[in-house]
Predicted model as a PDB file, atoms N, CA, C, CB and O in Angstrom, pLDDT in the B-factor column:
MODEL        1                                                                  
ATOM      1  N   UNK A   1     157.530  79.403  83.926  1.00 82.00           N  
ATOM      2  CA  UNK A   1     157.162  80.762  84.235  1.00 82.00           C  
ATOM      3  C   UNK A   1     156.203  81.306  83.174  1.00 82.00           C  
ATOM      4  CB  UNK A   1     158.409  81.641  84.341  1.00 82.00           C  
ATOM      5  O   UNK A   1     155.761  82.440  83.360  1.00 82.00           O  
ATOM      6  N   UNK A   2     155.868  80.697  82.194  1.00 89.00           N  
ATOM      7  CA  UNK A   2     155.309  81.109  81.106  1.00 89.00           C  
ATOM      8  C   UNK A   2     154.000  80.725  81.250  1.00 89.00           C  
ATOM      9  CB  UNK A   2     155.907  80.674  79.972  1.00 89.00           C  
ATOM     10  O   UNK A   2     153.147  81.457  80.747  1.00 89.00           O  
ATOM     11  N   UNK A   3     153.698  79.845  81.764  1.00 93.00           N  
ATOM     12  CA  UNK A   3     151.997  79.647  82.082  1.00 93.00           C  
ATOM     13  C   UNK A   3     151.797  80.537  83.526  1.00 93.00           C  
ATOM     14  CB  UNK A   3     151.470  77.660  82.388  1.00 93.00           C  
ATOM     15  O   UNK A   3     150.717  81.116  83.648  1.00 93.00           O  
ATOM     16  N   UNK A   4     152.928  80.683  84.765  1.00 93.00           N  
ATOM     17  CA  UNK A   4     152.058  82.008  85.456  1.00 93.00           C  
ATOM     18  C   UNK A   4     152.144  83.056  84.578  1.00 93.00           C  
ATOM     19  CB  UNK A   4     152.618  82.605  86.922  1.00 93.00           C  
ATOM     20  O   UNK A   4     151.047  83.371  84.118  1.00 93.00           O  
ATOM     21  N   UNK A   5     153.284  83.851  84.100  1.00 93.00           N  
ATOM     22  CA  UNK A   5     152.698  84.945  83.277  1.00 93.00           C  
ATOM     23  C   UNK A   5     151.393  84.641  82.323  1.00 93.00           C  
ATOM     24  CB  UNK A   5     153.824  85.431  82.388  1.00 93.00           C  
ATOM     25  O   UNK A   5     150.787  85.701  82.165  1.00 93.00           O  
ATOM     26  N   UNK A   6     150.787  83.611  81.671  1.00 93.00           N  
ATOM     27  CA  UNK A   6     149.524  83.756  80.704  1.00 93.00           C  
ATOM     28  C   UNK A   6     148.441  83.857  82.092  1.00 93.00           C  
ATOM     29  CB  UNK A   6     149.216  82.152  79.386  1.00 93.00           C  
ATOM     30  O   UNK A   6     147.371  84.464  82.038  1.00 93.00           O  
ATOM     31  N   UNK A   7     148.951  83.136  83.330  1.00 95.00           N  
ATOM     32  CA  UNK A   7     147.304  83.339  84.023  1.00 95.00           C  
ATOM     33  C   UNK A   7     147.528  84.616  84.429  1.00 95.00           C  
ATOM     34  CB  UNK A   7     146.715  82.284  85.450  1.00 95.00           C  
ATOM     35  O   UNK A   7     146.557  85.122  83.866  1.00 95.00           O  
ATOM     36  N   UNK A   8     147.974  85.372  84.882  1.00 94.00           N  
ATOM     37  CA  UNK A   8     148.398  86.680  85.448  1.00 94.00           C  
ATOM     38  C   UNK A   8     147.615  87.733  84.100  1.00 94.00           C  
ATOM     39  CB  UNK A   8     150.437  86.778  85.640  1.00 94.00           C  
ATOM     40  O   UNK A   8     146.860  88.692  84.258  1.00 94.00           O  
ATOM     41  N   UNK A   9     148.128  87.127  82.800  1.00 94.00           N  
ATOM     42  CA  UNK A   9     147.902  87.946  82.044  1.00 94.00           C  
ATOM     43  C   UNK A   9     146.254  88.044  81.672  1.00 94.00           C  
ATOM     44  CB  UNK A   9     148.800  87.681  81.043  1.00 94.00           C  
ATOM     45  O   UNK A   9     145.523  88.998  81.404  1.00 94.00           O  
ATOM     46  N   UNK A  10     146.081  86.922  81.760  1.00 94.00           N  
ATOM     47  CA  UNK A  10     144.061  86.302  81.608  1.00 94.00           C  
ATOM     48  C   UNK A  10     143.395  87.032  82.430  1.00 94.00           C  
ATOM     49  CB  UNK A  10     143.505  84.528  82.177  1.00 94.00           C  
ATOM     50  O   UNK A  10     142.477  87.770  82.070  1.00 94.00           O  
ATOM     51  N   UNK A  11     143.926  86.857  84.035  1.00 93.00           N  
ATOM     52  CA  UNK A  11     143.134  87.961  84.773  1.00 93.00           C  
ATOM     53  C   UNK A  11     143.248  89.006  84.464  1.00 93.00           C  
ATOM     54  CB  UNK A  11     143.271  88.116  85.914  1.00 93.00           C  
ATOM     55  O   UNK A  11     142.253  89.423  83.870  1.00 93.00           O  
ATOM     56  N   UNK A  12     143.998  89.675  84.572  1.00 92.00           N  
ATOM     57  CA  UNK A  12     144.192  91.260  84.212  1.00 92.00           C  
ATOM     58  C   UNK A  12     143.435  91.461  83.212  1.00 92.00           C  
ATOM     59  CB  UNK A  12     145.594  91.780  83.825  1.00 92.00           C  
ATOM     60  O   UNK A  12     143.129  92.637  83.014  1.00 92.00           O  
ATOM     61  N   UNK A  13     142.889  90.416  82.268  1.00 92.00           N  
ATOM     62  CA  UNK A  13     141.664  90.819  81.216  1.00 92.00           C  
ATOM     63  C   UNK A  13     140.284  90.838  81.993  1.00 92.00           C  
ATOM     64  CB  UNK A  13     141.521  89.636  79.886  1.00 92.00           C  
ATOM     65  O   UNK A  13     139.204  90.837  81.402  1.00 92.00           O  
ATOM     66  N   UNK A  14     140.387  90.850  83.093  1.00 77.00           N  
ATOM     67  CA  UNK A  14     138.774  90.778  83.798  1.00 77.00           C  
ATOM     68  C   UNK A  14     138.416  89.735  83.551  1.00 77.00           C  
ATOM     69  CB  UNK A  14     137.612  91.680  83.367  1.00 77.00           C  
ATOM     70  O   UNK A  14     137.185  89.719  83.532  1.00 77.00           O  
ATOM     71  N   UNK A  15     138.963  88.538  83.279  1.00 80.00           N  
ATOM     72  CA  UNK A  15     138.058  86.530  82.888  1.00 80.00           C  
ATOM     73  C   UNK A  15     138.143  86.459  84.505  1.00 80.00           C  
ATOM     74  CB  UNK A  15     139.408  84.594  81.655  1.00 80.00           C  
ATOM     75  O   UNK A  15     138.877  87.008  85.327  1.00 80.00           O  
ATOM     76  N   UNK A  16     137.226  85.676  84.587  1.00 92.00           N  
ATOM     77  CA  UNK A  16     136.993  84.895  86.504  1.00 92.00           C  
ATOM     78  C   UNK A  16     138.262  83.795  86.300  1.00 92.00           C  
ATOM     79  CB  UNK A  16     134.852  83.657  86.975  1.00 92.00           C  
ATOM     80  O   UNK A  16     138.803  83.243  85.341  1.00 92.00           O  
ATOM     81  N   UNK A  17     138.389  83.803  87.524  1.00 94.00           N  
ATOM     82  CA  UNK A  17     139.477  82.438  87.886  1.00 94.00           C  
ATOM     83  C   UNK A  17     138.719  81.033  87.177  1.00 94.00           C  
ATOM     84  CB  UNK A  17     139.644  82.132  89.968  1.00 94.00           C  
ATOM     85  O   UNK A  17     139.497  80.153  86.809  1.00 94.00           O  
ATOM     86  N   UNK A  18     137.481  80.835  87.010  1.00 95.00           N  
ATOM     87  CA  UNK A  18     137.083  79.439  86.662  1.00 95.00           C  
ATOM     88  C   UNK A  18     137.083  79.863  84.927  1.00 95.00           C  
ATOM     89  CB  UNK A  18     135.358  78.820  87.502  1.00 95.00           C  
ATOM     90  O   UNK A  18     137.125  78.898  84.163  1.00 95.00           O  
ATOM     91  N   UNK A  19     137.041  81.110  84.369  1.00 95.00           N  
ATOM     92  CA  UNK A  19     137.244  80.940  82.870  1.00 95.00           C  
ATOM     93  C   UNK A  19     138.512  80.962  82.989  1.00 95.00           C  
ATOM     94  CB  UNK A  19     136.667  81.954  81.825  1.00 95.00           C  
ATOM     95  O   UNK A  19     138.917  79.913  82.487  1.00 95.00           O  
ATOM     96  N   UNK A  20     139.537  81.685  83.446  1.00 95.00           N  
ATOM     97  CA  UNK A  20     141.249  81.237  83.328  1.00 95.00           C  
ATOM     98  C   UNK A  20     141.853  79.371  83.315  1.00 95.00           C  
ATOM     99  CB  UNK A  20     142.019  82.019  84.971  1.00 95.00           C  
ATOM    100  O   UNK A  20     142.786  78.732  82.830  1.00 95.00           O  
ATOM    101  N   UNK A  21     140.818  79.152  84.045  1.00 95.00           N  
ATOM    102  CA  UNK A  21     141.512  77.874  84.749  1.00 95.00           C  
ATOM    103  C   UNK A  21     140.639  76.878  83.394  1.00 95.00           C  
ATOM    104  CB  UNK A  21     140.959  77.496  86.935  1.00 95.00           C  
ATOM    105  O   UNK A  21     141.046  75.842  82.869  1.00 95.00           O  
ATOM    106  N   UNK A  22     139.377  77.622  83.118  1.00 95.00           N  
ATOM    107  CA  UNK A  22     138.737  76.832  81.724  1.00 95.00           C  
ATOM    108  C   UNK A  22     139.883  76.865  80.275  1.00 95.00           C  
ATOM    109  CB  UNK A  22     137.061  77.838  81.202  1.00 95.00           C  
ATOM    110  O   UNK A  22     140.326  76.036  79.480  1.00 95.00           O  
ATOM    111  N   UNK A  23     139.965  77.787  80.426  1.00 94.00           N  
ATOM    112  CA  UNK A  23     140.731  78.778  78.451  1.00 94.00           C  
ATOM    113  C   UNK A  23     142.000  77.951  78.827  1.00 94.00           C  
ATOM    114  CB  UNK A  23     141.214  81.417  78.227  1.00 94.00           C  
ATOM    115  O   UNK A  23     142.395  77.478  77.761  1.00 94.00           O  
ATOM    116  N   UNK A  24     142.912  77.511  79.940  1.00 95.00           N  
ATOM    117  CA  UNK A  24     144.465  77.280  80.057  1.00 95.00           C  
ATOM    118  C   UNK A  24     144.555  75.702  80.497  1.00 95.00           C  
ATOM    119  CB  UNK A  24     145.250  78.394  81.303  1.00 95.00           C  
ATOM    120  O   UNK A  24     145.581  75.023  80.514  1.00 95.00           O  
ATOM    121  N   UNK A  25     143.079  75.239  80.887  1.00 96.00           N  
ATOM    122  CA  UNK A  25     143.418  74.002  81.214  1.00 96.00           C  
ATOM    123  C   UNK A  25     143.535  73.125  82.707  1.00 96.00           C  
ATOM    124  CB  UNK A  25     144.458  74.047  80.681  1.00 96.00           C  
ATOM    125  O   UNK A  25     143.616  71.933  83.004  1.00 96.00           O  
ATOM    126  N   UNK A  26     143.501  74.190  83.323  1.00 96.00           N  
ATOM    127  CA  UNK A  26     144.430  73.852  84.298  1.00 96.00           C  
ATOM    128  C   UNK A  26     143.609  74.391  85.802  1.00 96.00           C  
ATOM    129  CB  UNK A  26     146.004  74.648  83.909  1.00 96.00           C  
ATOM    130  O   UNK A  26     143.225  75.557  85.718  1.00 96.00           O  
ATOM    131  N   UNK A  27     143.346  73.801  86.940  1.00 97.00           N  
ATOM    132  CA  UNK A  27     143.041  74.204  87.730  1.00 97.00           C  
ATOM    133  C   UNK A  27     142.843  75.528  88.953  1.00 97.00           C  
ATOM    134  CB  UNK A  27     143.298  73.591  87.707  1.00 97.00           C  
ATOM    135  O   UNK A  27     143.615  76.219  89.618  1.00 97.00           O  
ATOM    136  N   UNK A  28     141.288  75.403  88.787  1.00 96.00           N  
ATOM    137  CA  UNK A  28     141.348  76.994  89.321  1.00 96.00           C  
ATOM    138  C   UNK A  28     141.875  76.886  90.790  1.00 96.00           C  
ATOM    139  CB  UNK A  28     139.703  77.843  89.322  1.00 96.00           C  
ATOM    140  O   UNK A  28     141.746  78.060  91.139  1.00 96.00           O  
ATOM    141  N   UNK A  29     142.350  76.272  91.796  1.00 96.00           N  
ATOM    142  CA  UNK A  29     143.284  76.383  92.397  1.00 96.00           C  
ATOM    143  C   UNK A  29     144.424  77.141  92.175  1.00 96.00           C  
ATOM    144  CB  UNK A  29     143.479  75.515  92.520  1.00 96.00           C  
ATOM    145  O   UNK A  29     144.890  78.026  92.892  1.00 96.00           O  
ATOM    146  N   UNK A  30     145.128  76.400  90.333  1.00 95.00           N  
ATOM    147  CA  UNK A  30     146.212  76.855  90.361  1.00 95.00           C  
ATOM    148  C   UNK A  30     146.395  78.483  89.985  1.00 95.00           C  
ATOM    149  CB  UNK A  30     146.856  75.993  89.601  1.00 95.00           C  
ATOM    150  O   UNK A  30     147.368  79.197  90.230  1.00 95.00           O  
ATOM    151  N   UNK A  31     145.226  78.807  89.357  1.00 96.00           N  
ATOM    152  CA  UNK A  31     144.959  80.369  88.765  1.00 96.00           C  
ATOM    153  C   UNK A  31     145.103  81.024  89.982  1.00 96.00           C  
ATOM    154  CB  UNK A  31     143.396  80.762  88.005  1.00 96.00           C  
ATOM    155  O   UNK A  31     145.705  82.093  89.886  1.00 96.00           O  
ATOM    156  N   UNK A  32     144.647  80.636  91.374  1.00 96.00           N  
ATOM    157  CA  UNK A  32     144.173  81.383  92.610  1.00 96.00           C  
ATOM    158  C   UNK A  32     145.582  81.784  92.954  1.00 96.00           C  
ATOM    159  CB  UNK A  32     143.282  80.481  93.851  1.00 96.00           C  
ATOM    160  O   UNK A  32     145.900  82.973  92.996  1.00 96.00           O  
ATOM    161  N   UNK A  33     146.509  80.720  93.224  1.00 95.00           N  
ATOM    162  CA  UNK A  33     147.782  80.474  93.602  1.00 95.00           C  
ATOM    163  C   UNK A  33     148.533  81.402  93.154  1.00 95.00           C  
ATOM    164  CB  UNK A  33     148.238  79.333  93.263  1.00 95.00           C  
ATOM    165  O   UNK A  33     149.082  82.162  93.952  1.00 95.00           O  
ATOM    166  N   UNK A  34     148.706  81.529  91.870  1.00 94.00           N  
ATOM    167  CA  UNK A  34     149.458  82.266  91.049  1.00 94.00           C  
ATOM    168  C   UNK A  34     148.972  83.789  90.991  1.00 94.00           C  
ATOM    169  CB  UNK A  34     149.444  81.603  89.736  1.00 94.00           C  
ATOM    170  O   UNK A  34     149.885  84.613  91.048  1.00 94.00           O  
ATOM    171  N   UNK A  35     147.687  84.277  90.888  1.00 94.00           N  
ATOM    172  CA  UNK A  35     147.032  85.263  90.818  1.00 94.00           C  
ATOM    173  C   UNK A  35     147.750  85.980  92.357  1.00 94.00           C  
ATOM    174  CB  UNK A  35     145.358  84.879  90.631  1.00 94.00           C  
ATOM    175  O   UNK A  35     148.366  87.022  92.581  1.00 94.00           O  
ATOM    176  N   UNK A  36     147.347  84.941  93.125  1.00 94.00           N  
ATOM    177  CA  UNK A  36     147.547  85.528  94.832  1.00 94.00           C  
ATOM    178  C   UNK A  36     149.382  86.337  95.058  1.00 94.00           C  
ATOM    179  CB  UNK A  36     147.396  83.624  96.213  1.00 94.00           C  
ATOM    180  O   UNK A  36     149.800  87.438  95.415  1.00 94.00           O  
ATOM    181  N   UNK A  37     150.216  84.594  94.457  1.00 94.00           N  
ATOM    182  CA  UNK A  37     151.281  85.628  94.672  1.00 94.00           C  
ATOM    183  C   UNK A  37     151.742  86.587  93.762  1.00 94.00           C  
ATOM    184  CB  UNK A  37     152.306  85.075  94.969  1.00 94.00           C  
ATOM    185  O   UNK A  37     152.946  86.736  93.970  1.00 94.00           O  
ATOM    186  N   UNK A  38     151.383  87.253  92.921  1.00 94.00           N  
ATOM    187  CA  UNK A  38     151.636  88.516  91.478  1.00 94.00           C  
ATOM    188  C   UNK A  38     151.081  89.262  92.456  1.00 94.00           C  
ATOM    189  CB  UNK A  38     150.733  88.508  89.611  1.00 94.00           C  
ATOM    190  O   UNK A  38     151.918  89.989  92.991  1.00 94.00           O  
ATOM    191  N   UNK A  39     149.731  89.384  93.000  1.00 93.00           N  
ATOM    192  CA  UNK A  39     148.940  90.772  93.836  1.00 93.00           C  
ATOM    193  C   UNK A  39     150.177  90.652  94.820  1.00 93.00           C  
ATOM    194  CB  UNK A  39     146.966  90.570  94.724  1.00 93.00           C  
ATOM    195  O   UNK A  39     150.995  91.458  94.378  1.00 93.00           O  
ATOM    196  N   UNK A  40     150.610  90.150  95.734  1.00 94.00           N  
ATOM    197  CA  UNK A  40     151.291  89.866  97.040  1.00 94.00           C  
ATOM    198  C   UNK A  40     152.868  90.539  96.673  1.00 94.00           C  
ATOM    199  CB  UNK A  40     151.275  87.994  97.453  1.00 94.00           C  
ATOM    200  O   UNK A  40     153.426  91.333  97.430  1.00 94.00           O  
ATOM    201  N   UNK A  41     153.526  90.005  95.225  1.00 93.00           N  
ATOM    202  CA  UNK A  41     155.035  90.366  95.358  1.00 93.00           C  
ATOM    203  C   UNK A  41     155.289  90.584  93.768  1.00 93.00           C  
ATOM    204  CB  UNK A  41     156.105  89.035  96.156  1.00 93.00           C  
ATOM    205  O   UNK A  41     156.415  90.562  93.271  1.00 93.00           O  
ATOM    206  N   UNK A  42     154.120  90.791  93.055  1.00 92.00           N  
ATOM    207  CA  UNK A  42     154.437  91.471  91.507  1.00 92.00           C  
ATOM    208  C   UNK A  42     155.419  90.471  90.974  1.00 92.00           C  
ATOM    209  CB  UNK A  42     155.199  93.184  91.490  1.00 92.00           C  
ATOM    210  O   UNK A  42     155.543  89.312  91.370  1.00 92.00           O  
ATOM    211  N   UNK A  43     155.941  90.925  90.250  1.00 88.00           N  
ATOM    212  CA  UNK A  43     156.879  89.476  88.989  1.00 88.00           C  
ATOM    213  C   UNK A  43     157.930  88.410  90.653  1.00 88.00           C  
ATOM    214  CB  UNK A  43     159.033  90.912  87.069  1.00 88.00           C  
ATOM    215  O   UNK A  43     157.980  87.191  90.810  1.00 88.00           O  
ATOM    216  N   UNK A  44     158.237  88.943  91.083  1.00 88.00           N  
ATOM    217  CA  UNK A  44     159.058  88.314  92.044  1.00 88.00           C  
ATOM    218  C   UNK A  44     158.361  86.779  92.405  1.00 88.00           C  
ATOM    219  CB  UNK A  44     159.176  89.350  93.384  1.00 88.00           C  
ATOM    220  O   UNK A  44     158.916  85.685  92.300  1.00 88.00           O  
ATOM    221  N   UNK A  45     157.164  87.026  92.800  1.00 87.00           N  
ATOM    222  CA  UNK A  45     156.091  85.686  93.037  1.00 87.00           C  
ATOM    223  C   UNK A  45     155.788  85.670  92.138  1.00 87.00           C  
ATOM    224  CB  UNK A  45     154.942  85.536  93.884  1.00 87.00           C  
ATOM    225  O   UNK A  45     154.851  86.464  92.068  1.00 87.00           O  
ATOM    226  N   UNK A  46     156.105  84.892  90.521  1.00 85.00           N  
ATOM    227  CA  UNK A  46     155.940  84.440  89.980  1.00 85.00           C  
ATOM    228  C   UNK A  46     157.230  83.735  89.799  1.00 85.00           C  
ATOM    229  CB  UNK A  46     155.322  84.987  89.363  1.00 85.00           C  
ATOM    230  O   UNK A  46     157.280  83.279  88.657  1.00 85.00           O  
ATOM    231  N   UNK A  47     158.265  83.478  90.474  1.00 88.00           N  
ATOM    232  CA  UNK A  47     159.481  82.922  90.282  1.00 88.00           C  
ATOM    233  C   UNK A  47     159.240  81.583  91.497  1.00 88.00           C  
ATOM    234  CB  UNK A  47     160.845  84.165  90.544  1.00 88.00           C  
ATOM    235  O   UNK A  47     158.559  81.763  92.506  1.00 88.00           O  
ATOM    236  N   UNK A  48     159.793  80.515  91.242  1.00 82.00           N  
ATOM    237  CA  UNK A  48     160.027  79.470  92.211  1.00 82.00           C  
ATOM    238  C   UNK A  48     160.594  79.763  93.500  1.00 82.00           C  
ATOM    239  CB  UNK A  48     160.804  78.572  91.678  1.00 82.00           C  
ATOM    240  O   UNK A  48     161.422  80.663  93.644  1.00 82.00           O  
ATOM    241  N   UNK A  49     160.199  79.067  94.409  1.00 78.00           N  
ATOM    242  CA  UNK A  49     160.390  79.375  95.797  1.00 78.00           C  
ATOM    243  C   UNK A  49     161.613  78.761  96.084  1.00 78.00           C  
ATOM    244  CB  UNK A  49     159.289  78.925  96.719  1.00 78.00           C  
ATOM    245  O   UNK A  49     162.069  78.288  95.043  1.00 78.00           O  
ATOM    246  N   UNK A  50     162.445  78.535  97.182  1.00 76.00           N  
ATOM    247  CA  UNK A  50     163.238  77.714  97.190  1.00 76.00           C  
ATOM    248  C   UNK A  50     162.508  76.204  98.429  1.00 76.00           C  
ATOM    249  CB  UNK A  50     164.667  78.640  97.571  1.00 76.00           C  
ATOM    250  O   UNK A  50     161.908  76.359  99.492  1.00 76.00           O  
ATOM    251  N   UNK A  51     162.800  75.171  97.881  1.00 72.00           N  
ATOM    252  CA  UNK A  51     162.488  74.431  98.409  1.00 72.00           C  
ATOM    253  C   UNK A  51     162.472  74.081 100.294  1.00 72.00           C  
ATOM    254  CB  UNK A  51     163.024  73.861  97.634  1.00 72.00           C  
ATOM    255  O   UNK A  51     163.383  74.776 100.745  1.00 72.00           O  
ATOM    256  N   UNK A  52     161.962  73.492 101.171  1.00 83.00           N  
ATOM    257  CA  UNK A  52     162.127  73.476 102.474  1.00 83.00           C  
ATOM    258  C   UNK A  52     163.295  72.217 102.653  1.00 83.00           C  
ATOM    259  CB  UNK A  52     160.634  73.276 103.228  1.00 83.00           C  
ATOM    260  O   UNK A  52     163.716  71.409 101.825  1.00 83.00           O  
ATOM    261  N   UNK A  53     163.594  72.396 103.964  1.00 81.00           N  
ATOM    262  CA  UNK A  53     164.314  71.163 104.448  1.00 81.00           C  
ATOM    263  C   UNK A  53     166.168  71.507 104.041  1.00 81.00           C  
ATOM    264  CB  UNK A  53     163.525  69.583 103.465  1.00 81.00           C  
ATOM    265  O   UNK A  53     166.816  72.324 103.386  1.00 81.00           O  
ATOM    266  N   UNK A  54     166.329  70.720 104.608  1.00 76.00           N  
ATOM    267  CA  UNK A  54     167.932  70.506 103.918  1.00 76.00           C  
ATOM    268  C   UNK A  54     168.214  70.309 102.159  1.00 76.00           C  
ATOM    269  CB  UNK A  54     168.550  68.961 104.626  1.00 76.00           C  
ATOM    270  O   UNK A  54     167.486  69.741 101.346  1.00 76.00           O  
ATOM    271  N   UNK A  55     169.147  70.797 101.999  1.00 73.00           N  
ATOM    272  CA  UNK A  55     169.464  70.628 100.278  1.00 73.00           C  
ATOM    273  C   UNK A  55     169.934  69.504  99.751  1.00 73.00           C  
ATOM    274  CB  UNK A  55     170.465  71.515  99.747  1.00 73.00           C  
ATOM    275  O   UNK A  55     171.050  69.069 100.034  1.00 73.00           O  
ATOM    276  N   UNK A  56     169.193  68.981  99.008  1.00 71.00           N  
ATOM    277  CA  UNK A  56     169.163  67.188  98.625  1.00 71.00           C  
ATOM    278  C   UNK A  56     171.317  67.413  98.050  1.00 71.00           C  
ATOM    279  CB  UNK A  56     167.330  66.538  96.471  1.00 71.00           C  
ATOM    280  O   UNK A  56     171.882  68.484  97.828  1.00 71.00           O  
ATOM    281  N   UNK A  57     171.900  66.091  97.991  1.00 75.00           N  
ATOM    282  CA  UNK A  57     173.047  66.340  98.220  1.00 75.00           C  
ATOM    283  C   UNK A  57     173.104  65.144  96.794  1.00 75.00           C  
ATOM    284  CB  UNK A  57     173.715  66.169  99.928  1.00 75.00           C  
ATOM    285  O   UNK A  57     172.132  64.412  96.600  1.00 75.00           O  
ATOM    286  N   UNK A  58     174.537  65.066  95.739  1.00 71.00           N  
ATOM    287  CA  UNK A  58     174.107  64.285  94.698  1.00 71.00           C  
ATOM    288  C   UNK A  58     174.713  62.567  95.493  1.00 71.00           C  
ATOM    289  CB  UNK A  58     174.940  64.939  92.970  1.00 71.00           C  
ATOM    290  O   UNK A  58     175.523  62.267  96.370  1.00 71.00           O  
ATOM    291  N   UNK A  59     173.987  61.976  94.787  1.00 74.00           N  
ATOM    292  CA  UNK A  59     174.565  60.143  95.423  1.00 74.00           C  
ATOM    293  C   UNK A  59     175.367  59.739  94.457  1.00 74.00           C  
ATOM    294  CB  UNK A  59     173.280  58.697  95.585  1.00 74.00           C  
ATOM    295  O   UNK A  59     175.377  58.540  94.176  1.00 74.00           O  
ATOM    296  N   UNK A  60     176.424  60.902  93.566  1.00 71.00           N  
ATOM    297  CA  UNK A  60     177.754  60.336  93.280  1.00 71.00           C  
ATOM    298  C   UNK A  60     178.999  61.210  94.071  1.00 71.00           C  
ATOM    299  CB  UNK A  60     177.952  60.362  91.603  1.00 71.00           C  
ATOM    300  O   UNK A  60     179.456  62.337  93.879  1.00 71.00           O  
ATOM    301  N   UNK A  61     179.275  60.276  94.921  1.00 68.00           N  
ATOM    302  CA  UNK A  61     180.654  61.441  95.423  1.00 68.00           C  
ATOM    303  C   UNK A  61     181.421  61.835  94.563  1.00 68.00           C  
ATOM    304  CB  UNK A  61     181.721  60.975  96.377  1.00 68.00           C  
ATOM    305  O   UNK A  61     181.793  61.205  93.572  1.00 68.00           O  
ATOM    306  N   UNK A  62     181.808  63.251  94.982  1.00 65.00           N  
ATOM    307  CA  UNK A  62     182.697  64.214  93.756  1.00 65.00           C  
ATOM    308  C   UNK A  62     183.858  63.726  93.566  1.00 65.00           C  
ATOM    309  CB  UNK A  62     183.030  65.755  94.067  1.00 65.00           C  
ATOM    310  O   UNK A  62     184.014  62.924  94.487  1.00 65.00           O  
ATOM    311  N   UNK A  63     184.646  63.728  93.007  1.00 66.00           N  
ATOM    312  CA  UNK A  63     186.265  63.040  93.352  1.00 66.00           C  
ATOM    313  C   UNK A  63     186.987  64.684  93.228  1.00 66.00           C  
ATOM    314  CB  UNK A  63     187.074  61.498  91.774  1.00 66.00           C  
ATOM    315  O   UNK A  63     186.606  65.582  92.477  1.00 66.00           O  
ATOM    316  N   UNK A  64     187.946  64.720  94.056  1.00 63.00           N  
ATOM    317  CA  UNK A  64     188.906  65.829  94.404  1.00 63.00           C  
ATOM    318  C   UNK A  64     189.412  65.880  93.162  1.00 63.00           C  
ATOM    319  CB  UNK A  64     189.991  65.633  95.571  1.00 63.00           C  
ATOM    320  O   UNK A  64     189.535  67.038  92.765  1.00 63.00           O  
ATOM    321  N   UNK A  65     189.791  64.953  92.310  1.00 55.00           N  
ATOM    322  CA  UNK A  65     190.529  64.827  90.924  1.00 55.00           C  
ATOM    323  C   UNK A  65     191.195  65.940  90.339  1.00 55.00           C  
ATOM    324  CB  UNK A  65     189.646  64.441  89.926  1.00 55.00           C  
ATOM    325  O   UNK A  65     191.765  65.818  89.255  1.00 55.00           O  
TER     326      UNK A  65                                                      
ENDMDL                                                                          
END                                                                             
């Protein structure tokens, strides 16, 4: 959560998505991504989504014990 809060925080300095994605490393895709959901749902979209599909289950059975 700490690299979307720094891109969140980069924009809000007025830098373009390709100097964010220059200064942090990291693809201006991912600046877009992150930028998009902060405008869309403020700190909330910056938290992990929950995954799709069924919920992976562990491959040691529990023992009732």
């Amino acid at each position: 959560m700490a690299l979307r809060s720094q891109i969140v925080l980069e924009c809000a300095q007025v830098h373009s998505i390709m100097e964010v994605s220059r200064r942090l490393r990291i693809a201006p895709d991912t600046v877009r991504t992150w930028r998009r959901r902060f405008l869309d749902r403020g700190l909330d979209g910056l938290c992990d989504e929950p995954w799709p599909g069924v919920p992976r289950r562990s491959p040691m059975p529990m023992s009732s014990g």
